[in-house]
C-alpha positions in Angstrom: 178.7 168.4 21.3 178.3 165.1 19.5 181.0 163.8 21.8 179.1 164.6 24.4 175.5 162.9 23.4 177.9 159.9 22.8 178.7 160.1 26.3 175.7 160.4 27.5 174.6 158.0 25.5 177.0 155.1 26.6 176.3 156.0 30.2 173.0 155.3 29.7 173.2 152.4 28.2 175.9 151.7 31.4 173.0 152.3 34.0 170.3 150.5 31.8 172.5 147.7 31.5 173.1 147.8 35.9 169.3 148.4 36.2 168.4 144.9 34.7 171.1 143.0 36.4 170.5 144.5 40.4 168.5 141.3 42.0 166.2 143.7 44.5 163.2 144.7 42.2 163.2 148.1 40.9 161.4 150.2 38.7 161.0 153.6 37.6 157.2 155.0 37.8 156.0 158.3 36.8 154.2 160.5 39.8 150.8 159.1 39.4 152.8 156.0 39.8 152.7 154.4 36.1 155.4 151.8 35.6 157.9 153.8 32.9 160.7 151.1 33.3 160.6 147.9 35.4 163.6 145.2 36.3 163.4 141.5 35.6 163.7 141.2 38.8 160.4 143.1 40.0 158.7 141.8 36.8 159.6 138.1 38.7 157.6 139.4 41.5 154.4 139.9 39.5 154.5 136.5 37.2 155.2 138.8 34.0 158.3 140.5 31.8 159.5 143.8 32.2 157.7 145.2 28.8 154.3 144.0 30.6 154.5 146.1 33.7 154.7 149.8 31.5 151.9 151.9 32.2 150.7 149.5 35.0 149.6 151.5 37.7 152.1 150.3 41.1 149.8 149.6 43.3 147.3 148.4 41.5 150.8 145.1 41.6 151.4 145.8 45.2 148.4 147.0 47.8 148.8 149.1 50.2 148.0 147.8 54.1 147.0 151.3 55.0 145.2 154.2 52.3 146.4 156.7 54.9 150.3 156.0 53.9 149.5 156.7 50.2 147.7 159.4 50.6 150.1 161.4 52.7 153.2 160.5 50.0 150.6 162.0 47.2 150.3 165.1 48.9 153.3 165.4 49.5 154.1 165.0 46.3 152.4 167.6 44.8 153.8 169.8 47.7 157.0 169.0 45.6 158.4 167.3 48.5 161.6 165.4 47.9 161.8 163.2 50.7 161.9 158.7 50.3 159.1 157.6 51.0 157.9 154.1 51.9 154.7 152.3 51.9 154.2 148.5 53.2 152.8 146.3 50.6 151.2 142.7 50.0 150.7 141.3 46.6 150.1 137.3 45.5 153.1 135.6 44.6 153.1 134.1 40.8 152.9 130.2 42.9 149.8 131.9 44.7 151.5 132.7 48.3 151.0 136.2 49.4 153.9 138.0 50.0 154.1 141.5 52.1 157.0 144.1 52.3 158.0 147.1 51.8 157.7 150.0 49.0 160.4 152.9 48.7 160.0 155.3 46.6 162.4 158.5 45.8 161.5 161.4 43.6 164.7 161.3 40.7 164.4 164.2 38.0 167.3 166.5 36.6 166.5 169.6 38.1 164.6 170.8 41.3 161.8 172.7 38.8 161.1 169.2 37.0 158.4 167.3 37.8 160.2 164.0 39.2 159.6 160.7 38.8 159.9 157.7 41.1 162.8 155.3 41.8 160.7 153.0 43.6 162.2 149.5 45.1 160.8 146.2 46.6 162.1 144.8 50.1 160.2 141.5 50.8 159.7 140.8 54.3 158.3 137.5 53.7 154.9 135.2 52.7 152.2 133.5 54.0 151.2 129.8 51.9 147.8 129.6 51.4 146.3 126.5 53.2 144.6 123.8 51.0 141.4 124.1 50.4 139.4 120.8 51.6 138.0 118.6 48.9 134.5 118.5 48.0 132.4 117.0 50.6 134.7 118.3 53.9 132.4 121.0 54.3 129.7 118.6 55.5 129.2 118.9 59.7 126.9 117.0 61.9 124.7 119.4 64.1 126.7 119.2 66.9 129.9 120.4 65.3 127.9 123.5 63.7 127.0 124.2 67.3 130.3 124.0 68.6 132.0 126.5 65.8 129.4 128.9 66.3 129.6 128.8 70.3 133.2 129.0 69.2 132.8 131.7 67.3 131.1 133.5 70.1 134.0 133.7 72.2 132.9 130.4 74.1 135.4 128.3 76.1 135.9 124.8 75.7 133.7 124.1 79.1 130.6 126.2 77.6 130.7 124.8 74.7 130.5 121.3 76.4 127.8 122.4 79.0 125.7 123.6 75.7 125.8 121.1 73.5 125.6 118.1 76.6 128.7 116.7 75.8 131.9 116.3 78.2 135.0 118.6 77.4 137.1 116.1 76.2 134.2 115.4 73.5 134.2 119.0 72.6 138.0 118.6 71.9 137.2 115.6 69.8 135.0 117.1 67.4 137.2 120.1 67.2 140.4 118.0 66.4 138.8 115.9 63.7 137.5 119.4 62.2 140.7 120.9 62.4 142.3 117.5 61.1 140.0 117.5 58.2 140.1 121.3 57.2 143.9 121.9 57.9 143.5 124.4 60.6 146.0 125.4 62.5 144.0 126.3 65.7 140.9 127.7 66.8 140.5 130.7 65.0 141.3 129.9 61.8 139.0 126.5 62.5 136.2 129.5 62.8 137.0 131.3 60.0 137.1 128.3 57.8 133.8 127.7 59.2 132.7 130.8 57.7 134.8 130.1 54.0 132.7 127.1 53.5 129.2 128.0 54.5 129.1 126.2 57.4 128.3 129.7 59.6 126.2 132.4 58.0 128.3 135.5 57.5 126.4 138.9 59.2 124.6 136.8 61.8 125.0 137.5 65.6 125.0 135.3 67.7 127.3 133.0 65.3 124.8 130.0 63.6 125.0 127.5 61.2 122.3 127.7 58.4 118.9 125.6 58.4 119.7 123.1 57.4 117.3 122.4 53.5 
């Protein structure tokens, strides 16, 4: 009997040991999904050590793009279904980029009667860099290029936006190209968007417009 504990033992140690040295991140969660045991690896992918990640809740690290996903693995879960399961993720990055992939999970316990827990591992499918922000001061706009963005922002071509505002097309794409030069857009609709970001549009509006101006 003691031999056996020893063996145990040693092969534990064996798989602990593998655990901490496989580069994709893994850990083990429980099946409310608390961290129990995490790899250096996945602890890389939140900024943090392994010890830091127990009794973190998994996707409170990693969110889920669709509830419906999670839901249907929870109830299947406590249907004592023993299938993998997988979730897609997105989490920030410890340099700040947002990252999205992939969560498997498969239920791991001893017997069939026990309550299992999860081998769950992260695939990373790739990240998105934040643009910079603009420094103080960029989010300043004449009238005319408020009135632009928000004809913009109403779905309005190039051509409307000139016969609205009185200027030619070519002026339109003028204004637009210093805004997008100044703000780091990469086209048209993110252009809007950072419209919105820095004030310059008021958020809930319709039709899109720029605030009174104090």
């Amino acid at each position: 009997m003691d031999q056996a504990r020893q063996e145990a033992v040693t092969w534990r140690n064996r798989a602990l040991l593998l655990f901490d040295r496989v580069a994709m991140p893994v850990a083990v969660c429980d099946v409310y999904g608390a961290v129990l045991l995490a790899n250096p690896a996945m602890a890389a992918e939140c900024g943090t050590t392994p010890g830091r990640l127990r009794g973190r809740d998994v996707l409170d690290l990693f969110s889920p793009r669709e509830a419906t996903q999670v839901e249907r693995i929870a109830q299947a879960l406590r249907l004592r279904h023993r299938s993998r399961y997988q979730v897609s993720v997105r989490w920030r990055a410890p340099g700040g980029a947002e990252r999205y992939g992939e969560l498997t999970a498969d239920p791991v316990s001893d017997t069939v009667e026990d309550t299992p827990a999860l081998l769950v591992m992260l695939r990373v499918a790739g990240e998105r860099t934040p643009s910079p922000a603009p420094p103080a001061g960029q989010a300043r706009v004449t009238p005319v290029e408020a009135r632009i963005l928000a004809l913009l922002a109403a779905g309005a071509t190039t051509a409307r936006a000139a016969r609205e505002t009185g200027l030619t097309t070519d002026g339109v794409t003028y204004h637009l190209r210093r805004l997008s030069s100044r703000w780091h857009a990469a086209n048209r609709t993110e252009l809007v968007a950072r419209a919105y970001a820095l004030g310059v549009l008021t958020p809930g509006v319709w039709p899109p417009e720029a605030p009174a101006a104090e």
